[in-house]
C-alpha positions in Angstrom: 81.0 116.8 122.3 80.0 120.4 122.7 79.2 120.5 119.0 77.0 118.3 119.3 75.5 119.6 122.9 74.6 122.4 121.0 73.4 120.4 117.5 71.3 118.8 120.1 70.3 121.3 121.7 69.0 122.9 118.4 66.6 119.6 118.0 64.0 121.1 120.0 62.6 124.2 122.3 61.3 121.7 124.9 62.1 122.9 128.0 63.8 119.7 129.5 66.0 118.9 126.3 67.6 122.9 126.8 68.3 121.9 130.3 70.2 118.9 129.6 72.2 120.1 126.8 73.3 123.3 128.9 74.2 121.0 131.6 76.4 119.0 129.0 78.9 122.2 128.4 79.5 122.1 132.5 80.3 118.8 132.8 83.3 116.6 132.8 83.8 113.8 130.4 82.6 110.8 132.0 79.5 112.6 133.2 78.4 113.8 130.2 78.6 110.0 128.5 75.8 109.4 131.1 74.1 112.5 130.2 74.1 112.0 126.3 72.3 109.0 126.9 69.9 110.9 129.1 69.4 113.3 126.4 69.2 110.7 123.6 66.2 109.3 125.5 64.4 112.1 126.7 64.8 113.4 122.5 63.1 110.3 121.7 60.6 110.8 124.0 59.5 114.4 122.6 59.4 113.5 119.3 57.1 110.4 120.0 54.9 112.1 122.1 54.7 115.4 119.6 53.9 112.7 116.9 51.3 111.0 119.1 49.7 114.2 119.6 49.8 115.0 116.3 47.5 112.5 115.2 45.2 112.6 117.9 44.8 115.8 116.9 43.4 114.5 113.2 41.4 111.9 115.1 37.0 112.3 116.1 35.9 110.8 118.6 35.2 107.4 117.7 38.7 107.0 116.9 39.6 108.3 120.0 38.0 106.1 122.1 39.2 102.7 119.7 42.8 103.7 120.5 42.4 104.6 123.9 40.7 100.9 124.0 43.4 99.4 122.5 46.0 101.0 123.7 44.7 99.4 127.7 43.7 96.4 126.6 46.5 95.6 123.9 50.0 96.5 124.6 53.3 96.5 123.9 55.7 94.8 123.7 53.4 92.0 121.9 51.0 94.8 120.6 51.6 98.1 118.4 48.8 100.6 117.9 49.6 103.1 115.3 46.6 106.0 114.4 45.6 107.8 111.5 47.9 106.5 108.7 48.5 108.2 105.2 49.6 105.5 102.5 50.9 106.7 99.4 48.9 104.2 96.9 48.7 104.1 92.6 46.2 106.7 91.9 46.7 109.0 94.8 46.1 108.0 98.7 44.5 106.1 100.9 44.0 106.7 104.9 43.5 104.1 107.8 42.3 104.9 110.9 44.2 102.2 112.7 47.1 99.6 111.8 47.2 97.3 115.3 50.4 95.2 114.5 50.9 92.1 116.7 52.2 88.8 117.3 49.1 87.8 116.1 48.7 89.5 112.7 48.0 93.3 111.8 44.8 94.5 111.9 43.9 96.9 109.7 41.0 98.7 111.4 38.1 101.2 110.1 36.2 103.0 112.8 32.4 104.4 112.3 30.6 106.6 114.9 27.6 106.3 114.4 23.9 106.5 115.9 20.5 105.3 115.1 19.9 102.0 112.7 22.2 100.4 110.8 21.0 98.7 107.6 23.7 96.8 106.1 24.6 94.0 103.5 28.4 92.8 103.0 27.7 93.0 99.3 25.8 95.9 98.7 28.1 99.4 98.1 26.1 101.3 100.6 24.6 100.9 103.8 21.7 103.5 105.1 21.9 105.4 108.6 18.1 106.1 110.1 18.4 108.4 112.2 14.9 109.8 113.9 13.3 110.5 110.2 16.1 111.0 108.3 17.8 108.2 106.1 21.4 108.7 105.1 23.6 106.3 102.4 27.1 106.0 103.6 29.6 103.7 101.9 30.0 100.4 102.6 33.0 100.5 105.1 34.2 96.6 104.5 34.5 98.1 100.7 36.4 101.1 102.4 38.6 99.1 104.1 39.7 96.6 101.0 41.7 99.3 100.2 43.5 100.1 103.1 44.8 96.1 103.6 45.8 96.3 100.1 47.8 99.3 101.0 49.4 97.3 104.2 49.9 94.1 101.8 52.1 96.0 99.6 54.0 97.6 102.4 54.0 93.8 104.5 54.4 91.6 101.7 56.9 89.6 103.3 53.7 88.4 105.4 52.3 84.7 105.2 48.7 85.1 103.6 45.7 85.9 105.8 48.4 87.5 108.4 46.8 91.3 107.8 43.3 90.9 108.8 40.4 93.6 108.1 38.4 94.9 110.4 35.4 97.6 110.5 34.1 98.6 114.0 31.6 100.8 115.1 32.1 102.6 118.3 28.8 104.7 118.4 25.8 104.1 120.2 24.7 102.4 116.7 21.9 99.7 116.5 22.2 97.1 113.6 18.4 96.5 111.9 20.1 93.4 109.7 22.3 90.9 110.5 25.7 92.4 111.1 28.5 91.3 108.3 31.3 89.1 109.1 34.3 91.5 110.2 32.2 94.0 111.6 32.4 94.5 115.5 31.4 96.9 118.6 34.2 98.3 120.6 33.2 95.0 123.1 33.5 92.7 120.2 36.6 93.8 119.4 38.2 93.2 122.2 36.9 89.7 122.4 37.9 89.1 118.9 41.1 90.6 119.8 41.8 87.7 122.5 40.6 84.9 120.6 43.5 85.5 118.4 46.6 83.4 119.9 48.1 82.2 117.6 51.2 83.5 116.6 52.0 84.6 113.3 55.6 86.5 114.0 58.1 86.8 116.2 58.3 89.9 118.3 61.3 91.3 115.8 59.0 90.8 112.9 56.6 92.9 114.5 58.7 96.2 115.1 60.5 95.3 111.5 56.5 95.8 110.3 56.4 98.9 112.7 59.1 100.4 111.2 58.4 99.7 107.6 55.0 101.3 107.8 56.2 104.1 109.5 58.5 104.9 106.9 55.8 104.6 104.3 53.5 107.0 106.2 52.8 110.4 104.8 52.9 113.4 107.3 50.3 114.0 109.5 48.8 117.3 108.5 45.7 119.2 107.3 47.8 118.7 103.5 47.7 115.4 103.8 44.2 115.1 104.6 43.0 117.5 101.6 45.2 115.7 99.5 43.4 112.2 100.6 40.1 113.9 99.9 40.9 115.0 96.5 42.4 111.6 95.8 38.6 110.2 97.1 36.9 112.9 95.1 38.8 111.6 91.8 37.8 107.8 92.5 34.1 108.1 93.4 33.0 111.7 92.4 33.0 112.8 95.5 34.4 112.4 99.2 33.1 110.0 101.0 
């Protein structure tokens, strides 16, 4: 056991985990039984939080303020918000904002901050932005998210059909000039969406079994990663968009 006290101890700077571990060499047996469990958890609790912050980190603002939604208005243990995933797909990458796994399906969610007028058409490759003179073509994001779900579907495959729903929201102070597309929400609308969905698709098992498959699959979150997705757009479209 002091092996691994000080294998664990190795693990990580943080200030608590060196503590504890110390404290393992001074105590007797039985104690330190109690204490590795200690230890265990508070491990698992730095390296959740670190990789928590980590994306954070990678995320603007709009993506910000969808997971802090979700994460108070959808919890666990019947809710599982994970940010900012990197998917290893044929061809190079692909990156989703947000994969909200549930009881009630996964929702594979793209976020858009955006201001000013919205004209949009589900079947039209881009949209246009007005914003004061200015008019600016952006992709159509329902397109941009096809890819992501197809990403989650090979990972979740196990899944009945129509279990990983798509969804595009825009958290900005946005203003839709057409009708808005089927799939396409505010921050409000998605949370009404979000509790109109009751039925359940999975048992709560199923749901971390998803969790941990995806989280497997994810690439590293890092500035690589992202210039790697970015050349991977570049090489499908011409550019990154």
């Amino acid at each position: 056991m002091d092996y691994l006290a000080h294998a664990i101890s190795a693990v990580s700077n943080h200030a608590v985990i060196q503590r504890l571990s110390h404290l393992l060499l001074d105590w007797k047996l039985e104690a330190r039984t109690i204490l590795y469990i200690l230890l265990a958890l508070a491990v698992g609790f730095v390296i959740g939080r670190y990789r928590t912050s980590r994306a954070a980190s990678f995320q603007n603002r709009g993506e910000v303020l969808l997971s802090r939604v979700a994460l108070t208005n959808f919890g666990p243990p019947d809710y599982h918000l994970m940010n900012h995933v990197s998917l290893q797909m044929n061809g190079g990458t692909t990156q989703v904002d947000h994969i909200l796994v549930s009881r009630f399906g996964v929702f594979v969610i793209e976020t858009k901050d955006y201001k000013g007028w919205i004209f949009a058409n589900a079947n039209q490759a881009n949209w246009t932005q007005v914003l004061f003179k200015w008019k600016f073509k952006f992709q159509n994001p329902i397109f941009q998210n096809i890819r992501h779900v197809r990403a989650v579907q090979g990972l979740l495959d196990f899944l009945p059909p129509g279990a990983i729903k798509s969804m595009v929201v825009f958290t900005g102070e946005a203003k839709f000039m057409t009708e808005i597309p089927q799939g396409v929400f505010s921050i409000s609308g998605l949370i009404d969406y979000l509790r109109e969905q009751t039925v359940e698709v999975m048992s709560l098992n199923r749901v971390q079994f998803c969790v941990g498959r995806i989280e497997t699959a994810r690439l590293s979150i890092s500035g690589k990663t992202d210039v790697e997705h970015v050349q991977s757009l570049e090489r499908r479209h011409g550019s990154a968009v």
